[in-house]
C-alpha positions in Angstrom: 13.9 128.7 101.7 16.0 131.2 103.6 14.5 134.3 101.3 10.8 133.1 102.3 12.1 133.3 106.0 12.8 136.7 105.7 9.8 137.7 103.5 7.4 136.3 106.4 9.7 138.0 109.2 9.0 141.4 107.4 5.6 140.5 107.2 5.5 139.9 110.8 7.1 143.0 111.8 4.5 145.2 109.7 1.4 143.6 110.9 3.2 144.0 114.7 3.3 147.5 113.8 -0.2 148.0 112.7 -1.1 146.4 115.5 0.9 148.7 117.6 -0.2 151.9 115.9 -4.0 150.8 116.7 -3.3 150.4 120.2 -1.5 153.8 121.0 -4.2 155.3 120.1 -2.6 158.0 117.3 -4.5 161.4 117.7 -6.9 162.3 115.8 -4.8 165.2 114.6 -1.8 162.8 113.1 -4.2 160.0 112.1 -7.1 161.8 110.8 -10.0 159.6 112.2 -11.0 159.0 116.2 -13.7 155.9 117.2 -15.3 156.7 120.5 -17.8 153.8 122.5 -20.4 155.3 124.8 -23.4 153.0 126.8 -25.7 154.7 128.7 -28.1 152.6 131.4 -31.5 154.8 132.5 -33.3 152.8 135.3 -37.4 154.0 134.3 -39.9 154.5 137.2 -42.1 151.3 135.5 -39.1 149.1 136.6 -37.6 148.3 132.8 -34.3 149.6 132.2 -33.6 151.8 129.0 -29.8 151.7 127.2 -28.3 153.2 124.6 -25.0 152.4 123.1 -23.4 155.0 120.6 -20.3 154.2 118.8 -18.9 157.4 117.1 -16.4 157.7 114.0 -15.0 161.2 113.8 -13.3 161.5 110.4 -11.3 164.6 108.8 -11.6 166.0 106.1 -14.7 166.3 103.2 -16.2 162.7 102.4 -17.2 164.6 99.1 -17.9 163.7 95.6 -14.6 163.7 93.8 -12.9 163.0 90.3 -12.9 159.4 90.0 -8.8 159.2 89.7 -8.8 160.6 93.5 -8.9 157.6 96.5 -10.2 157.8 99.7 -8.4 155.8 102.3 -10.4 155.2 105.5 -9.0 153.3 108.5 -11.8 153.1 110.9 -14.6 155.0 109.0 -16.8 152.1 107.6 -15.6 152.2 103.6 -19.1 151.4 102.4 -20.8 154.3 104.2 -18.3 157.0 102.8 -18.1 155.6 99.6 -21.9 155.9 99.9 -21.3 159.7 100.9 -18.9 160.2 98.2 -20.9 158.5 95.3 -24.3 160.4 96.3 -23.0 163.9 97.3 -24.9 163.2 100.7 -24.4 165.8 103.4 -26.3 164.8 106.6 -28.3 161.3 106.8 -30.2 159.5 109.4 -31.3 155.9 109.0 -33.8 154.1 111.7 -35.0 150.7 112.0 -37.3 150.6 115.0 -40.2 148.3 116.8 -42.4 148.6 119.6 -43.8 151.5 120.6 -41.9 153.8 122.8 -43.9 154.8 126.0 -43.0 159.0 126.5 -45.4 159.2 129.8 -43.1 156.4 131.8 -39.8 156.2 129.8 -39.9 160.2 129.0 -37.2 161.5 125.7 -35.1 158.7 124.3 -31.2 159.7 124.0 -32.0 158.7 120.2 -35.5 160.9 119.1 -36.3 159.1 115.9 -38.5 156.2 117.7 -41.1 155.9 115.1 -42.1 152.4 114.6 -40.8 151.3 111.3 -38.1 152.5 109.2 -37.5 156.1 108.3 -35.1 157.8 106.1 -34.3 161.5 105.8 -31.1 162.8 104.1 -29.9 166.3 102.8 -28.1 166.5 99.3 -26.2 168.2 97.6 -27.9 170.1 94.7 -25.0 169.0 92.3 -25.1 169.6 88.5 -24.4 165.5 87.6 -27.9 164.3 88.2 -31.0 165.4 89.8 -32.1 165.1 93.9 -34.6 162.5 92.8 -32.4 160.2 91.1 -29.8 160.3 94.0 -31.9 159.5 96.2 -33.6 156.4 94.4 -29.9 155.3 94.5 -29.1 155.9 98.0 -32.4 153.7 99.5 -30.9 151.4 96.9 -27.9 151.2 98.5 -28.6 151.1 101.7 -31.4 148.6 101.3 -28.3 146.1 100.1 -25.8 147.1 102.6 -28.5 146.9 106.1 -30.5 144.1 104.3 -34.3 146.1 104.9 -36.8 147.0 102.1 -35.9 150.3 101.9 -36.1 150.1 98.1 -39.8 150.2 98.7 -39.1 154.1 100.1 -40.5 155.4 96.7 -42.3 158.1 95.7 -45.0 156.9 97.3 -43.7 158.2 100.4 -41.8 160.8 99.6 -42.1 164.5 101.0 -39.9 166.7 101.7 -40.6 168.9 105.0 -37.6 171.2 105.7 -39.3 172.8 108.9 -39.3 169.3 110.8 -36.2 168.0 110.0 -33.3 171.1 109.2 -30.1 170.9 108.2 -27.9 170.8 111.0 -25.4 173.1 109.5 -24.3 176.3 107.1 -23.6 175.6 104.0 -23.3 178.0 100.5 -24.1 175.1 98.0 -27.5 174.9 97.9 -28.8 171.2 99.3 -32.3 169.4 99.4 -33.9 167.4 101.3 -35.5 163.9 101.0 -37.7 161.9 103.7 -40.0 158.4 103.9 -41.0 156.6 106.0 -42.1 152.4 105.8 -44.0 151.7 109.4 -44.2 148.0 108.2 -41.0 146.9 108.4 -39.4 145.3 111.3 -35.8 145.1 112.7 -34.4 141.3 112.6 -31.1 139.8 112.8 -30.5 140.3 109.3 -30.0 144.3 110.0 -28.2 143.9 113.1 -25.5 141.1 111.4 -24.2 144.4 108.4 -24.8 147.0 111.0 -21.6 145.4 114.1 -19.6 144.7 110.8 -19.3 148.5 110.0 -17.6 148.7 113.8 -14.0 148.5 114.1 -13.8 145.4 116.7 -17.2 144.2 115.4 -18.5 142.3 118.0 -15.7 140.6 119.2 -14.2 143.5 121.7 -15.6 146.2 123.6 -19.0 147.4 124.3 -20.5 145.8 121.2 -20.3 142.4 122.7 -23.3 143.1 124.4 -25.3 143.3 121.7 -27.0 140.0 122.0 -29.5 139.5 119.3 -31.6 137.0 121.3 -31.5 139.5 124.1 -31.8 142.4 121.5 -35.0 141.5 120.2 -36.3 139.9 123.4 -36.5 143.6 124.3 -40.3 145.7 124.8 -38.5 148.2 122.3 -35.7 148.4 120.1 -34.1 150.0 117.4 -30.6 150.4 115.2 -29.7 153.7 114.1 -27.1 155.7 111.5 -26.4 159.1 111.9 -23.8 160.9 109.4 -23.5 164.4 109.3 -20.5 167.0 108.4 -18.8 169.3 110.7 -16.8 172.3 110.7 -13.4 169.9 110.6 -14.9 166.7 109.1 -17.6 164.0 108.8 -19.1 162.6 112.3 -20.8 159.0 112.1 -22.7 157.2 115.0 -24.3 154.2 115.2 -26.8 153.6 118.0 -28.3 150.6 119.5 -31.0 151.6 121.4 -33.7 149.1 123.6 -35.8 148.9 126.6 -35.5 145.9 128.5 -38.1 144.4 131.9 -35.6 142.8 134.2 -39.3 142.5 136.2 -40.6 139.8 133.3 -37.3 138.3 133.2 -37.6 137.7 137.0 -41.1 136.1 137.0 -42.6 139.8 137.9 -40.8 140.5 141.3 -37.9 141.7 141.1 -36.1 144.5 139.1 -32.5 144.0 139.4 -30.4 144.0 136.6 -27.0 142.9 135.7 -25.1 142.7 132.3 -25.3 139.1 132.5 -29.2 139.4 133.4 -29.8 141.8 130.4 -27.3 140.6 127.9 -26.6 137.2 129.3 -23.4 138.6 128.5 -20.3 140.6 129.7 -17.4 142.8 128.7 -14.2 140.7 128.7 -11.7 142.7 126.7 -11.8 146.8 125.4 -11.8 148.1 121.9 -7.9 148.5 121.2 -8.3 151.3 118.9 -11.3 153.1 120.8 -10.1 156.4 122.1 -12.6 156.4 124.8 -14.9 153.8 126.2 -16.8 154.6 128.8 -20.3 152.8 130.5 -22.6 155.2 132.5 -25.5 154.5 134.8 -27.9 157.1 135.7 -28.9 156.7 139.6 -31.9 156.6 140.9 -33.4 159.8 143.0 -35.4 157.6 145.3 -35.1 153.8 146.7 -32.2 151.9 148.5 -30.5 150.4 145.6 -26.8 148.7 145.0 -24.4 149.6 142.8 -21.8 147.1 141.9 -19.2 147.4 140.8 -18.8 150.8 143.0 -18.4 154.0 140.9 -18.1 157.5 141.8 -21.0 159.8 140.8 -20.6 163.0 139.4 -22.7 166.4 139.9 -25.4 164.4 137.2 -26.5 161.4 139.1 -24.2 159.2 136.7 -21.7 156.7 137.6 -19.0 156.1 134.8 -16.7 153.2 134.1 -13.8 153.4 131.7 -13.5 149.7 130.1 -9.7 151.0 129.2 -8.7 149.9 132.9 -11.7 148.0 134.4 -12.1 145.2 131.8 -13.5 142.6 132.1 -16.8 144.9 133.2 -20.5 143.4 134.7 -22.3 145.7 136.3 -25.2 145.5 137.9 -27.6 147.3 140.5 -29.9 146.1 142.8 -32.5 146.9 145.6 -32.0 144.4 148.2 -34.7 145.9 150.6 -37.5 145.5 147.9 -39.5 142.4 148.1 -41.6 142.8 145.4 -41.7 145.8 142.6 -44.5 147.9 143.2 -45.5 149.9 139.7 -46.3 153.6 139.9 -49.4 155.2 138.9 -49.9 157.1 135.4 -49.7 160.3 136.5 -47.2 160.3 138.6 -44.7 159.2 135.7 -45.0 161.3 133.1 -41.7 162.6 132.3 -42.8 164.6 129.2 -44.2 167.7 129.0 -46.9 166.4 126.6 -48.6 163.0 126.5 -50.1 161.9 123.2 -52.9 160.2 122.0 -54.0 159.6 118.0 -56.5 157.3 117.0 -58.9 156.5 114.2 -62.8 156.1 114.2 -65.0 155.2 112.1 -67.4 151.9 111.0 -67.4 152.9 107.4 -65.3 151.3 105.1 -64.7 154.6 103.2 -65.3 157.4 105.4 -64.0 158.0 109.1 -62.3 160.2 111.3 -58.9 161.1 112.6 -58.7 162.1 116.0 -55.6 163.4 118.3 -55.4 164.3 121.8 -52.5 166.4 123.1 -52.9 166.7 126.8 -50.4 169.6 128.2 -48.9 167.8 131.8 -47.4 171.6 132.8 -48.6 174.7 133.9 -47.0 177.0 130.8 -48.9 176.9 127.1 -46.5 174.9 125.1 -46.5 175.6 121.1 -45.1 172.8 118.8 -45.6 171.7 115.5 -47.5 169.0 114.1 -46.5 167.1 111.2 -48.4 164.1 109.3 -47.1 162.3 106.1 -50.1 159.8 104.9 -49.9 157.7 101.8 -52.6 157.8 99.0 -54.5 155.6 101.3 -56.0 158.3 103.3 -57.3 161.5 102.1 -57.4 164.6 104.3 -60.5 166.8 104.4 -59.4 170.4 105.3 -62.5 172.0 105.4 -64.0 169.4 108.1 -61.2 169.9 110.7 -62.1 171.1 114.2 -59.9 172.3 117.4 -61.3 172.0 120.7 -60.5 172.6 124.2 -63.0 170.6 127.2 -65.7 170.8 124.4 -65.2 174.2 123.2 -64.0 175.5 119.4 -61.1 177.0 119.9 -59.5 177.8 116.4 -57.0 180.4 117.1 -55.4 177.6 119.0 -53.7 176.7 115.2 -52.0 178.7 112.6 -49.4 178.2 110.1 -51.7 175.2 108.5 -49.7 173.5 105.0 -51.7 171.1 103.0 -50.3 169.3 100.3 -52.3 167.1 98.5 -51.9 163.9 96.7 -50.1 164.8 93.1 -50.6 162.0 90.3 -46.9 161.7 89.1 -45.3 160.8 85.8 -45.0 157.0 86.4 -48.3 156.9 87.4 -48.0 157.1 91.5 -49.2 159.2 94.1 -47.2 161.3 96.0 -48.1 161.5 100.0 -50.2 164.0 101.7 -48.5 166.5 104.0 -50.3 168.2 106.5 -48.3 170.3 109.0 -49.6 173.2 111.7 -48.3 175.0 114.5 -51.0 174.1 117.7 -50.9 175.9 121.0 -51.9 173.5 123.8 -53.0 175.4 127.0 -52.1 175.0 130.2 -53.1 171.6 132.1 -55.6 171.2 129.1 -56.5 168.7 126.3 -56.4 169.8 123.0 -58.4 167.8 120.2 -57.5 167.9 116.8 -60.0 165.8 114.5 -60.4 165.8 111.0 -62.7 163.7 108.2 -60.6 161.1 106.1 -61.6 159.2 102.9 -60.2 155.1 102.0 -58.9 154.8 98.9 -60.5 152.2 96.9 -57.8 150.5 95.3 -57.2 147.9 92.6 -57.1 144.1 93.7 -54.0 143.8 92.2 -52.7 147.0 94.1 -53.6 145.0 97.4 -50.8 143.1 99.8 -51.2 139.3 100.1 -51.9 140.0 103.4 -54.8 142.5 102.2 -57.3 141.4 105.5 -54.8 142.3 107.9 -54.9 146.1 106.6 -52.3 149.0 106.0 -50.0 150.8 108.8 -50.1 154.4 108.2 -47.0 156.4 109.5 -46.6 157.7 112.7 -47.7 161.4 113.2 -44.5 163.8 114.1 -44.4 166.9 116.8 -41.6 169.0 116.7 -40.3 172.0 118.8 -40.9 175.2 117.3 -40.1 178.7 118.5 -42.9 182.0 118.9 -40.9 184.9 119.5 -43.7 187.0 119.7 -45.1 184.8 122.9 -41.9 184.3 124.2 -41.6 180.6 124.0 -38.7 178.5 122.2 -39.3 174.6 122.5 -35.6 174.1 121.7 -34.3 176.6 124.4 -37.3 176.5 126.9 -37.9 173.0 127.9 -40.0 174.5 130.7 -42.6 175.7 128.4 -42.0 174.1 125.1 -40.6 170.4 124.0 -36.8 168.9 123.5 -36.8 167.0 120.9 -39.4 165.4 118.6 -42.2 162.6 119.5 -43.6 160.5 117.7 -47.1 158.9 118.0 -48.3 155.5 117.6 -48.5 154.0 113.8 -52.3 153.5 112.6 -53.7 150.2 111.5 -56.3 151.4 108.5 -59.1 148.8 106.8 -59.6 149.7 103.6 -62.2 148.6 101.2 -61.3 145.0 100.4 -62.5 142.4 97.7 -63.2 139.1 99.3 -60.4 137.4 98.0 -61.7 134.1 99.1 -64.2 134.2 96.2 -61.6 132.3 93.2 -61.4 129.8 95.9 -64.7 129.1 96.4 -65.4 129.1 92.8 -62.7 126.5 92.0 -64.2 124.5 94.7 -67.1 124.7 93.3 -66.3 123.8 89.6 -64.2 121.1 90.6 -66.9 119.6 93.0 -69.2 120.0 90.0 -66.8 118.3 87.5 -65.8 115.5 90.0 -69.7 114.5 90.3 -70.2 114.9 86.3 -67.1 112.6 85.4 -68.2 110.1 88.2 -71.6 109.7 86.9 -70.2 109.6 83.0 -67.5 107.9 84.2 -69.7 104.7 85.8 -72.0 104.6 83.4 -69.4 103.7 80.5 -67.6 101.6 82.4 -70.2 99.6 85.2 -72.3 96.8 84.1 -75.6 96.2 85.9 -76.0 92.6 86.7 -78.4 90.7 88.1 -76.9 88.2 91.2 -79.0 85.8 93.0 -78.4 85.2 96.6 -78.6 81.2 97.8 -80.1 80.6 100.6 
């Protein structure tokens, strides 16, 4: 009895001491990893309220592919993401489940730039000698499909390009690497993606600023999206995991009001900090106009931001209001566009095989901008090159595009098609429209190809711009936000009606027979069995 006394005290005193190392918070130089919270409020001139949380896991050292006798120990780095890394030989990835479509005139960049509706998955690898790109890459969407619960299996080669100039590598590297994108615009962000993604953080959901994330209040939201981001550095391998959604404190109110509050947003607050977080910090981005109230009270810095540290002001609700505003008045369209371009892409077309794409790029500055244009259609759709026209207030204007790649639809081994890449550099003039149209052709596909859902159609991926620099003009999206764009933007996803079967037919048939067989079996039926009789009534 007394040697199981002193076998629980030592166990006692080690756990108080892991405790104890997690709350000094050990550098990152003695410990080797450093977890960082970050949530970012953005009032929008519409009266909704953007946020953005980022939890980031600095790690030291290679997450590399090593001899299986070798370990790697991992004390707030989620194990199933580097032993991901490690087992795939992956060397920058990016993972985003979105819905809703983000609105760039009155909510201008996101702090996150992959808002595509959907999912979409883009990852570089290393070109190692132990199996091919290909079959890594079937693996990882594998494996990532089981770990986030999401379809990401269905990322085949069906959807499967690989455009270098839209998404680089972020760093140098001598071993040669390549990259693999796809894109699923169908599936949707639940619960069940949320519930795997707080279990990679290292208080979950039950300290710091990830017990806000509400999932009733989550999805409640007009847009919202989860996000991973691994990439290596100079000194290591940097992970962050976003949360990212727009929420109307004007609908919540009964269209009045738009004051928010943690509680209001959330219907939640911040009682206790992340022990082992090195840093976490809540920022709120001021208005420039309007009498508004800030409370708690927070210094603002040189940016228009006020910042609390949860370290010392826990429990945290913040919330800002305009007490002097009866009723939220919105603003008008164009005086809320925050982005240099606005975006428009649509399809047209009564046919059931032939139609027309057509995008708008209207140019909101006074300086060209240049950017690059970037489309990735399933087999679906089929481009026609020769039929595309560039126009500026109803005038051909085709040195307005150059650079133009077309990559057809390639009949692979098992039998697929690969997607259709079409990507072009367009100058859009000053305080102009640009219109980009091309002919398309619907695939006319098997009925045992079709979705059980075939009448509601197929979502075609959302179309890409990216900045891109012209040296010869002068003009650098990524340096020059005055002339060019910041990040990338995404348009709308497409709903597309393809040639359908009417699928209603074996139904109607077996309708039909059975109707016919119920009357022929009555009729036999009564005649073998009935016996006509003659009956006399009394009177």
């Amino acid at each position: 009895m007394r040697w199981g006394t002193i076998f629980f005290a030592l166990c006692l005193s080690a756990s108080s001491e892991s405790v104890t190392s997690y709350t000094n918070n050990v550098p990152p130089g003695e410990s080797g990893e450093r977890y960082d919270e970050d949530l970012f409020i953005r009032p929008l001139l519409d009266g909704r309220v953007a946020t953005t949380f980022t939890f980031t896991t600095d790690l030291l050292g290679n997450v590399s592919r090593q001899s299986e006798s070798s370990g790697q120990h991992y004390t707030l780095f989620p194990l199933t993401l580097g032993q991901i890394l490690r087992e795939y030989s992956i060397a920058e990835l990016h993972l985003t489940l979105n819905s809703g479509k983000w609105n760039y005139d009155h909510w201008g960049y996101p702090d996150d730039p992959s808002v595509g509706t959907g999912a979409e998955l883009w990852a570089w690898m290393a070109d190692g000698p132990s199996s091919t790109i290909d079959e890594r890459w079937t693996g990882l969407r594998n494996a990532l499909a089981g770990l986030f619960c999401a379809s990401l299996g269905s990322l085949d080669t069906r959807h499967t390009s690989s455009p270098s100039t839209v998404f680089p590598i972020s760093f140098s590297s001598s071993i040669p690497h390549g990259l693999r994108y796809a894109n699923l615009p169908s599936e949707n962000v639940c619960t069940e993606n949320l519930t795997p993604f707080v279990k990679l953080l290292p208080c979950k959901s039950r300290a710091g600023l990830a017990t806000l994330l509400n999932p009733q209040r989550i999805f409640d939201a007009d847009w919202h999206g989860l996000s991973i981001h691994l990439r290596s550095t100079e000194v290591g391998t940097e992970l962050k995991l976003g949360v990212q959604a727009v929420f109307d404190p004007v609908r919540l109110s009964g269209g009045r009001r738009r004051d928010w509050s943690f509680r209001l947003l959330f219907d939640r607050i911040i009682h206790d900090s992340c022990l082992v977080a090195t840093s976490s910090v809540v920022r709120v981005q001021i208005p420039d106009s309007g009498s508004h109230t800030l409370s708690p009270a927070s210094v603002v810095d040189d940016n228009l931001t006020a910042m609390y540290n949860l370290m010392t002001q826990a429990p945290l609700d913040v919330s800002m209001s305009w007490p002097h505003e009866h009723t939220f008045q919105y603003p008008h369209v164009h005086e809320s566009r925050l982005t240099p371009l606005s975006i428009q892409r649509t399809l047209h077309g009564s046919s059931q095989i032939h139609g027309h794409l057509f995008i708008a790029l209207t140019n909101n500055g006074h300086h060209d901008i240049v950017v690059g244009y970037f489309e990735n259609l399933p087999a679906l759709v089929t481009l026609w090159m020769h039929t595309m026209e560039i126009k500026v207030d109803g005038t051909e204007r085709n040195e307005l595009i150059s650079n133009v790649s077309y990559r057809p639809h390639q009949v692979l081994a098992n039998g697929q098609k690969s997607p259709s890449t079409f990507q072009a550099i367009l100058t859009v003039p000053a305080s102009s429209t640009l219109h980009l149209s091309m002919e398309i052709s619907r695939a006319f596909l098997k009925y045992t190809e079709h979705p059980p859902d075939a009448m509601r159609g197929w979502d075609l991926p959302p179309a890409i711009l990216f900045p891109v620099c012209e040296p010869a003009m002068g003009i650098c999206g990524m340096q020059n936000t005055s002339a060019g764009m910041r990040d990338r933007m995404y348009t709308p996803t497409l709903l597309i009606d393809l040639p359908t079967p009417d699928f209603s037919m074996p139904y109607n048939v077996i309708i039909f027979s059975c109707t016919l067989i119920t009357l022929i079996f009555g009729s036999i039926f009564n005649l073998l069995t009935r016996t006509w009789v003659i009956v006399r009534v009394e009177d």
